[in-house]
Every structure is written in C-alpha cells, then in structure tokens.
C-alpha positions as CSV (number, residue, x, y, z in Angstrom):
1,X,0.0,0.0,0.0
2,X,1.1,3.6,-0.9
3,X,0.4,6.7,0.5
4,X,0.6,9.7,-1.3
5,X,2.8,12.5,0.1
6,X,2.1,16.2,-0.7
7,X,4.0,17.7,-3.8
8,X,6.5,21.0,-3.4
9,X,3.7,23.0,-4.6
10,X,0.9,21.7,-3.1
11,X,2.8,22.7,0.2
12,X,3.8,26.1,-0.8
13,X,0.1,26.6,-1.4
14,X,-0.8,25.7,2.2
15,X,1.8,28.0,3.4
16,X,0.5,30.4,1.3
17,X,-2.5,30.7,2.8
18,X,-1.5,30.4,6.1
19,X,0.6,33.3,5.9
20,X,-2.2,35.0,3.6
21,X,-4.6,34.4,6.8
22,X,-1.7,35.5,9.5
23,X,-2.0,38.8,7.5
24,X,-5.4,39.1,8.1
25,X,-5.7,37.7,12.0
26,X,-2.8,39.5,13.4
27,X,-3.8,43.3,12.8
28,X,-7.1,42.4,14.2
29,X,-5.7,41.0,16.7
30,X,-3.5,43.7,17.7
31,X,-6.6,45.8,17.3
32,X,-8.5,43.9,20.1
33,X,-5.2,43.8,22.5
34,X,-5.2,47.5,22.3
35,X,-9.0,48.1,22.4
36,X,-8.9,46.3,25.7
37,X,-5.7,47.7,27.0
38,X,-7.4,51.1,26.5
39,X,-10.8,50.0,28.0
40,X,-8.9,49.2,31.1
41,X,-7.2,52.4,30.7
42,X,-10.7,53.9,31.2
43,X,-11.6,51.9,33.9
44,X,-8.8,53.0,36.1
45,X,-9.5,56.4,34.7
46,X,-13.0,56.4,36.4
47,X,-12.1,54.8,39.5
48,X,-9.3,57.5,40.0
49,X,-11.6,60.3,39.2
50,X,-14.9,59.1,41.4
51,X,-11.8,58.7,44.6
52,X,-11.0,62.1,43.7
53,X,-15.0,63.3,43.9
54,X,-15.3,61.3,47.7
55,X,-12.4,62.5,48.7
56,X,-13.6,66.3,48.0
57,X,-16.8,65.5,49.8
58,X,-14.9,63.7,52.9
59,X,-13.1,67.3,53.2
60,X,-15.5,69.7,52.8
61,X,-14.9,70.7,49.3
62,X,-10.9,70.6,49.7
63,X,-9.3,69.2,46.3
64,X,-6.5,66.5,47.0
65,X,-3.1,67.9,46.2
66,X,-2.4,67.9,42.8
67,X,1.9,68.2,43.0
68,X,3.7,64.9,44.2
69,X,5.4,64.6,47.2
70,X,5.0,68.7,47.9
71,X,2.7,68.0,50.9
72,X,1.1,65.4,53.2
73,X,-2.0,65.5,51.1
74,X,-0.7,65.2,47.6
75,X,-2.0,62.4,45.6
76,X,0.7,60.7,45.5
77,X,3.6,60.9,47.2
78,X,7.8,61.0,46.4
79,X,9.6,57.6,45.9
80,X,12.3,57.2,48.5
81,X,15.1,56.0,46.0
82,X,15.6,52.8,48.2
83,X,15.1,49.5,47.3
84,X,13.5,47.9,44.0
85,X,12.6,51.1,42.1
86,X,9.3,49.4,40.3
87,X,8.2,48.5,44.7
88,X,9.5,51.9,45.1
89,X,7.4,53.4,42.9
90,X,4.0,51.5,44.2
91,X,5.0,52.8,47.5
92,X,5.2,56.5,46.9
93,X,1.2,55.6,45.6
94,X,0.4,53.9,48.3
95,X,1.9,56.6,50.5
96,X,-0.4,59.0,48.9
97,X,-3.6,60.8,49.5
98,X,-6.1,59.2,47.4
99,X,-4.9,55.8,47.5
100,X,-7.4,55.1,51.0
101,X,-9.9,55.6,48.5
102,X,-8.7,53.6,45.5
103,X,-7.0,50.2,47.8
104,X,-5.3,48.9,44.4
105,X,-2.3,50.4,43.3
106,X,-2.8,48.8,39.8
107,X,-5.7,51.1,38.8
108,X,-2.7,54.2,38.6
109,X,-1.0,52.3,35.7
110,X,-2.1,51.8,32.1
111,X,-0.8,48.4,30.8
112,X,-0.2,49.7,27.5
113,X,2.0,52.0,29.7
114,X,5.6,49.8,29.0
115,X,8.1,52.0,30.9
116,X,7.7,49.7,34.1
117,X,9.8,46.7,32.0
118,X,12.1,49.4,30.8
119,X,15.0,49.3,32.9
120,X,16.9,52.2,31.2
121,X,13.0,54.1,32.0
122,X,11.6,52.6,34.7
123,X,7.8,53.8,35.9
124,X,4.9,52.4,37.1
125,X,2.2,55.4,37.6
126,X,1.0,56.3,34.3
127,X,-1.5,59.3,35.2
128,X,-0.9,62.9,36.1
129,X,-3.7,65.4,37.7
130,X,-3.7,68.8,35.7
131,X,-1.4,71.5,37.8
132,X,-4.5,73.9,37.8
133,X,-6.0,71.2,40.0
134,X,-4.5,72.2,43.3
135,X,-1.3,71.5,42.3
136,X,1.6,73.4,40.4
137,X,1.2,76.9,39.5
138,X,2.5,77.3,35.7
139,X,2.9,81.1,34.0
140,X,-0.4,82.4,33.4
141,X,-1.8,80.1,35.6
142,X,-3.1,80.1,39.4
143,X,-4.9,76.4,41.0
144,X,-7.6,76.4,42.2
145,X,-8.3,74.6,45.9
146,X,-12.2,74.0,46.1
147,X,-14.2,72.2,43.6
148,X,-16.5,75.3,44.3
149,X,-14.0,77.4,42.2
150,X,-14.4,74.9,39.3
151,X,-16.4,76.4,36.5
152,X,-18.7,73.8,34.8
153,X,-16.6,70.8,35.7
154,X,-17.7,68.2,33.2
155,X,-15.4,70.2,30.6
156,X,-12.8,70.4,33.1
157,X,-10.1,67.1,33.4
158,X,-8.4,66.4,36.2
159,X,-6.6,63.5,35.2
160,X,-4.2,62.7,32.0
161,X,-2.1,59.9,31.1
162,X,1.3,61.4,31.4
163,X,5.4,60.6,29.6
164,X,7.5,62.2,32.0
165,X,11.1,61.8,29.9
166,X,12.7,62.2,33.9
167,X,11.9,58.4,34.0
168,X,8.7,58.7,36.1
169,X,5.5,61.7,36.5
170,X,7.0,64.4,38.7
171,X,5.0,66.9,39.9
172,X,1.7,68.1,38.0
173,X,0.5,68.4,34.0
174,X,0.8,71.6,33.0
175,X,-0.2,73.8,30.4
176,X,0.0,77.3,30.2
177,X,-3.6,78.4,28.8
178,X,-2.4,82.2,27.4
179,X,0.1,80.6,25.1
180,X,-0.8,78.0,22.3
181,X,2.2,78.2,20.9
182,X,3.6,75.7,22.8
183,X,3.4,72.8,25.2
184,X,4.6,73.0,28.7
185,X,5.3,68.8,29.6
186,X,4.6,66.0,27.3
187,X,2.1,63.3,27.6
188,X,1.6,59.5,27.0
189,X,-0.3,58.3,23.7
190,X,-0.9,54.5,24.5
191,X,-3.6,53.8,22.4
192,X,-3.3,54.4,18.6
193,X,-3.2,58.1,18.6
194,X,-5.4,58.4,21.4
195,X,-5.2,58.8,24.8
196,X,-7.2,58.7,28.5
197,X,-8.5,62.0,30.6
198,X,-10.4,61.9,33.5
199,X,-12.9,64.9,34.1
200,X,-14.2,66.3,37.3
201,X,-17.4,65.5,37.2
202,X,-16.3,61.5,37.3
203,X,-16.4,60.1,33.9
204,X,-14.0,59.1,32.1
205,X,-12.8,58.6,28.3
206,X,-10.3,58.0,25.7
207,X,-9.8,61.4,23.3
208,X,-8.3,60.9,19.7
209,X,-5.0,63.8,18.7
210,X,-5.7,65.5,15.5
211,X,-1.8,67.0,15.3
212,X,1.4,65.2,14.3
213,X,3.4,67.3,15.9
214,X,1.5,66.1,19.3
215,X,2.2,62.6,18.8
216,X,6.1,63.3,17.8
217,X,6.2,65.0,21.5
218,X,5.5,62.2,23.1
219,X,7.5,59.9,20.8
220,X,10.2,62.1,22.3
221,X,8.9,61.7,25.7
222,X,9.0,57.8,25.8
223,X,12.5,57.4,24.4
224,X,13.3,60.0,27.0
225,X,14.3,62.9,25.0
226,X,14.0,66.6,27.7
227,X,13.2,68.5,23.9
228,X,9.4,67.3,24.7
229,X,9.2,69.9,26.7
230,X,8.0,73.3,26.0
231,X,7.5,71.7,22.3
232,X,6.7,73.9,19.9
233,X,3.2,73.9,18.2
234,X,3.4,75.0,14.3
235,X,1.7,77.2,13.2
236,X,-0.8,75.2,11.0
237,X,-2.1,72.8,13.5
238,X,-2.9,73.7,17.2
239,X,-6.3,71.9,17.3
240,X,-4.8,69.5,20.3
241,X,-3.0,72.0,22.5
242,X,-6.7,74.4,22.4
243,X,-8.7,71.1,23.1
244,X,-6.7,71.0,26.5
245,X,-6.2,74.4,27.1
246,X,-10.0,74.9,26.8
247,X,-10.3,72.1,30.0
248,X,-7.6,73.5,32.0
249,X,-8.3,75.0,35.0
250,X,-6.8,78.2,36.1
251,X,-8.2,80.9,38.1
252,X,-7.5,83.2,35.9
C-alpha cells in the first residue's frame, strides 16, 4: 500500500494561505489587544476620578493635592530611591492621599504604559492630575483649591495619562492656557493616537489627537528625550493643545 505525500507546490500553497490568513488575523488581533488595554485604561480612569470626587466631599470641598510629594495630602507621594525602584514606585502611591480611597495600586497604571519593563526608564504610575488642580502653578496660571472654584466641571479634566522623559511623572501636568504656541510637559499616547482623561465631574474617556506634531512630542517623551518639553506647536495645527487648554483650569 502507498500513500501519497504532498508535492512541493501543493505545500507552498498551504503555506501560502496560512501566511495569507496571518496577515489578516494579526492586525485584528493587535486591534482587540489594544481596544482592551485602553478600556482598562478607562476603567482606572473612572475609578481615579470618582476617589478624587469622595475625597472632595470627605473634606468639605478641599481638592486633593495635585503636585507629588509637595505635601502630606498630595495624591501621591515621592519615591524614597531605596530598594526595588518598580516596589519603590508603588510605594510612593500607596503613601499617597487618594490611595485610601482607590486600595489597588494597579488602577494608577495603564498596561499599554511599557516603561515599568524598561530598565533604562523605569515607571509604574502612568496618570498625572492637571497642575490647575490644586497643584503646580504654571505662567499664566493660578490652581484652584475647592471644587466650588471649578467652573462647569464636566469640561474640566483632572486626570491625563502622562510621559514624564525624567523616568517617572513628577509633579503636575501643565499647560499654560495664554500661550498655544507651545506645550509645557509631554504626555503618553498609548492607544493608537489616542489617549485617557479623567474629568471632574467622574467620567472618564479615551480622546483621539488631530496633530502630528502632538504625537512626535511624546514619541520624544517615551525614548526619554528633555526636547518634549516646551515643544513647539506649528503654526498650522494647534487643534490638540486648544482642546486641553480649553479644560484647563486656572483661576484666571
């Protein structure tokens, strides 16, 4: 008895259209990875900003500190420089403000946020709050302390997703509303050109960048380049940088 073995082309054919069909799976896969990456992304998003909400109600309309490490009741807190710097860096959250009412230290990292495996850029929290949200005072600027002083806070954000170059978030986002002309820090683009913000009235949701020069900023920013910031805005775009300046909050 004989059995009959595949030919040289008949095998090229099958591989053919298995590489034909890994040409087609593995974009959509990709697609789904990041489409739940980012939903997470979200998730944490929302938790962060409703813990920011109880936490203005627990203290009589008081806004947690927006810097990090500047006082007792900043968000977050410094890391201490000792020890494992990715168990470092959880500590410094745990250590902070909010975390009481948040109890998992995961929710302040995006996991398509890679810099924690980076050992040349190691980081683990992947979200900023906005300096005008009690934290840093930037040019032009002045924060604000009660959500009282917060006009119409569901266009207000309080949270962003954040590509400190300095190897991990210091201090607040800012932005300095009077000039569009430029940037002040970078942030994080995770997820295909888009990324996270967290408003003040609790919600949450991803926001797409219209600019290429916004997403070359924080291509600078992850391979830890310091000419993100202050990043210049040419003159024909700009649609980006007056999308957050109009949700920055300042008192004046």
């Amino acid at each position: 008895m004989t059995t009959k073995a595949f030919t040289l082309i008949e095998l090229l054919v099958v591989i053919g259209i298995i590489a034909v069909l890994m040409s087609i799976l593995v974009p959509s896969l990709r697609l789904a990875r990041d489409h739940a990456r980012a939903s997470v992304c979200v998730s944490n998003l929302r938790t962060l900003s409703l813990a920011w909400l109880v936490y203005v109600d627990d203290n009589d309309g008081e806004l947690v500190g927006g810097h990090v490490g500047s006082t007792p009741w900043d968000w977050v807190q410094t890391p201490s420089g000792v020890g494992d710097p990715l168990e470092d860096r959880k500590d410094a959250i745990r250590r902070g403000a909010l975390f009481r009412y948040v109890n998992e230290v995961d929710v302040y990292h995006c996991p398509a946020d890679a810099r924690k495996r980076d050992p040349k850029h190691i980081a683990f929290r992947t979200y900023s709050i906005g300096g005008g949200m009690n934290g840093e005072e930037c040019t032009g600027t002045e924060p604000v302390s009660k959500y009282i002083e917060i006009r119409s806070p569901a266009t207000k954000y309080v949270f962003v997703e954040e590509c400190d170059p300095r190897k991990l978030n210091l201090g607040s986002w800012l932005l300095n509303p009077t000039d569009l002309s430029k940037w002040v820090d970078p942030f994080g683009i995770w997820h295909n050109k888009r990324s996270c913000l967290g408003w003040a009235d609790g919600r949450a949701e991803k926001h797409q960048w219209l600019d290429n020069s916004t997403i070359e900023m924080s291509e600078l920013a992850l391979a830890g380049s310091m000419s993100a910031f202050n990043y210049p805005v040419p003159a024909d775009e700009g649609q980006d940088i007056a999308f957050m300046a109009r949700g920055y909050v300042s008192r004046r």
